[in-house]
C-alpha positions as CSV (number, residue, x, y, z in Angstrom):
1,X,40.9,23.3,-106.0
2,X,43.6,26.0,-106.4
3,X,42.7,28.9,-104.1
4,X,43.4,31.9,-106.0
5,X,42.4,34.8,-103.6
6,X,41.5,34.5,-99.7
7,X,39.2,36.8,-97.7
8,X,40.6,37.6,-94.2
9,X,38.0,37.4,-91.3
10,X,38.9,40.1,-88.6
11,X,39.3,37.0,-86.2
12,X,42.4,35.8,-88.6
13,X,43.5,39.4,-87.9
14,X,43.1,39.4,-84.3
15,X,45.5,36.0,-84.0
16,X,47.9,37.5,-86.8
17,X,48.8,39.8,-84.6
18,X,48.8,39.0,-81.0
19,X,51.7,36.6,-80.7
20,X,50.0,35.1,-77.5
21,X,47.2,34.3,-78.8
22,X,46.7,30.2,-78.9
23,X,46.3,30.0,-82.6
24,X,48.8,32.5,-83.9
25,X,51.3,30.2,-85.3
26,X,48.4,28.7,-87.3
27,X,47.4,32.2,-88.4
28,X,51.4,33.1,-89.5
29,X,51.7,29.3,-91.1
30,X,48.5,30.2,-93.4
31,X,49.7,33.6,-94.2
32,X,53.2,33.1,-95.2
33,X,51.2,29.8,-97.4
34,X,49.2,32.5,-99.3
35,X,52.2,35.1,-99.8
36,X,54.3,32.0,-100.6
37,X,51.9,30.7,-103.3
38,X,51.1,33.9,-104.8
39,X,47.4,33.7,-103.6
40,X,45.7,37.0,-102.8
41,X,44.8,38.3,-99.8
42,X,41.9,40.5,-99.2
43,X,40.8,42.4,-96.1
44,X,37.5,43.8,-96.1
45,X,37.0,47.9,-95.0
46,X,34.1,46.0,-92.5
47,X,37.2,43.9,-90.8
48,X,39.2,46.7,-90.9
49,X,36.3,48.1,-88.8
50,X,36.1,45.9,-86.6
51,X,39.9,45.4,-85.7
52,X,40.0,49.3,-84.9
53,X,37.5,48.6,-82.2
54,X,40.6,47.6,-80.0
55,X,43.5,47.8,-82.5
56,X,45.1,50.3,-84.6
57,X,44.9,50.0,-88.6
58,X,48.4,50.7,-88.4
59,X,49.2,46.9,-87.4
60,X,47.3,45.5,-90.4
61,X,49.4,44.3,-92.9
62,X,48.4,46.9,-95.6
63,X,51.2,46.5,-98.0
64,X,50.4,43.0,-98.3
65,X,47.0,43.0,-98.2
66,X,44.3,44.0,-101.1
67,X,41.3,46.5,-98.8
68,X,37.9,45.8,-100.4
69,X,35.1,48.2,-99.7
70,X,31.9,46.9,-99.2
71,X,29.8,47.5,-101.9
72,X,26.1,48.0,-103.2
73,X,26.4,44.5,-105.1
74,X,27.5,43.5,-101.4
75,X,24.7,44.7,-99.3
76,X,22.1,43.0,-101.7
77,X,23.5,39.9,-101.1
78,X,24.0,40.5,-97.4
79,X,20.2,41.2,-97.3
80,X,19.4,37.9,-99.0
81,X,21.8,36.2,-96.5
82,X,20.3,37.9,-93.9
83,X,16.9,37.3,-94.5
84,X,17.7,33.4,-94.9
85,X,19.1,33.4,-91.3
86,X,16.5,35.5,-89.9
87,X,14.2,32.7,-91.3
88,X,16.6,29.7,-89.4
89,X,17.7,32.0,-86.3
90,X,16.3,29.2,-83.7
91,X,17.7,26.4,-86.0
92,X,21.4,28.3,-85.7
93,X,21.7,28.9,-82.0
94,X,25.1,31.8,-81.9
95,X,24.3,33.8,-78.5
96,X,24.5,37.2,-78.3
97,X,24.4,38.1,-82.2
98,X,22.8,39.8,-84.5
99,X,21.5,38.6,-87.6
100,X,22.4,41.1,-90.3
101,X,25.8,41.7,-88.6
102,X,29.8,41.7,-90.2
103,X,30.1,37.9,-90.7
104,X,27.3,38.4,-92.9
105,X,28.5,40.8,-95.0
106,X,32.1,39.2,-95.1
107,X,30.0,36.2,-96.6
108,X,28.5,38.2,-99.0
109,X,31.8,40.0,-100.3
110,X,33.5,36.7,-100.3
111,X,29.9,35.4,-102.5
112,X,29.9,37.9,-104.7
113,X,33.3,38.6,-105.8
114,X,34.1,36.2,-108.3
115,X,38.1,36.0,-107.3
116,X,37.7,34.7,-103.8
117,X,38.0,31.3,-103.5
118,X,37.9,31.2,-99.5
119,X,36.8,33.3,-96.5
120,X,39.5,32.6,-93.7
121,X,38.2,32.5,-90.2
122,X,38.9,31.3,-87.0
123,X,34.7,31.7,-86.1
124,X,33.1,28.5,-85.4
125,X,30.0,30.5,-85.0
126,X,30.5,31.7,-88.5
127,X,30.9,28.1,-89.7
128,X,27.5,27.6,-88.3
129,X,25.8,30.8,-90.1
130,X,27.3,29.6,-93.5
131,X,26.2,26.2,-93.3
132,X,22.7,27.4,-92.8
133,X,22.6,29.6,-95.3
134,X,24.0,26.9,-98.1
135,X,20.9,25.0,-96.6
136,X,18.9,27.9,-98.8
137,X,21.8,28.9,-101.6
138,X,24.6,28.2,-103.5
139,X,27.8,29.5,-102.3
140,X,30.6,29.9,-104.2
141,X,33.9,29.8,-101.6
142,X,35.0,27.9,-98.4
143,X,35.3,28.4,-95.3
144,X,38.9,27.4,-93.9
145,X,38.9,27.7,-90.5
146,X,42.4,28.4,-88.8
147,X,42.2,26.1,-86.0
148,X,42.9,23.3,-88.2
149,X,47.0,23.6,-88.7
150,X,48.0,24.7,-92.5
151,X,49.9,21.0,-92.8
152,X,46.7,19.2,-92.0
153,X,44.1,21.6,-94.7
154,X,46.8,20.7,-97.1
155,X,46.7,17.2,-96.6
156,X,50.2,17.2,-95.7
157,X,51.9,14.6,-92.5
158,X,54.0,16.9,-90.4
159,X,57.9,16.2,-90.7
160,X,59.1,14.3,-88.0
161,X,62.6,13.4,-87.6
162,X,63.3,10.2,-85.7
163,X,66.0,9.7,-82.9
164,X,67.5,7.3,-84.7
């Protein structure tokens, strides 16, 4: 499948940009993949959001990112999302959130904008809330969580070079 534009979780944001963080390398490998490969990058105006909660919108990447607002087409879906995982909430077990929170309605930009191939997270939690909602409907992107290294979602053996 060739990914032809990406979704950026706030989480991705979060390790993009603090250079201690343990899965910032994996975060700067993924993102110089999509600038690399001419695949477009997307932030939502809910991540954007939620990054100014602690962080400045000056550190996000805006030249090289594509802001989408969130939308009325959006909120529909989000509803419809949200109401399937009100249905499952003791089957989905994520302490301390909210049902009809941002992760859904990052799903339901990433659903309903026919572009986006892929919502980029680092959320395991989220993982969790999409898979019950495909339980209930189709879904039309990925997930592709960060914690797996780029080399290994490509399907690629890292270069080693031998002693010899």
């Amino acid at each position: 499948m060739r990914i032809k534009a990406v979704l950026l979780d706030t989480s991705f944001f979060i390790r993009l940009l603090t250079d201690t963080d343990c899965y910032h390398k994996n975060a700067k490998e993924y993102y110089k993949y999509f600038l690399d490969n001419k695949i477009a990058i997307k932030c939502s105006t809910v991540s954007v959001a939620e990054y100014c909660v602690k962080g400045d919108y000056a550190d996000l990447p805006l030249l090289q990112i594509q802001i989408l607002p969130f939308n009325f087409h959006h909120a529909v879906k989000a509803g419809e999302m949200g109401n399937i995982l009100f249905t499952a909430r003791d089957k989905i077990q994520t302490p301390d959130r909210k049902i009809i929170q941002n992760d859904i309605k990052l799903f339901a930009q990433a659903d309903v904008e026919p572009e986006i191939d892929a919502f980029v997270t680092s959320d395991r939690n989220s993982e969790k809330m999409l898979n019950q909602i495909r339980v209930a409907m189709s879904i039309s992107f990925k997930i592709i969580n960060i914690e797996t290294p780029l080399n290994v979602f490509l399907g690629e053996l890292p270069l080693t070079i031998s002693g010899k």
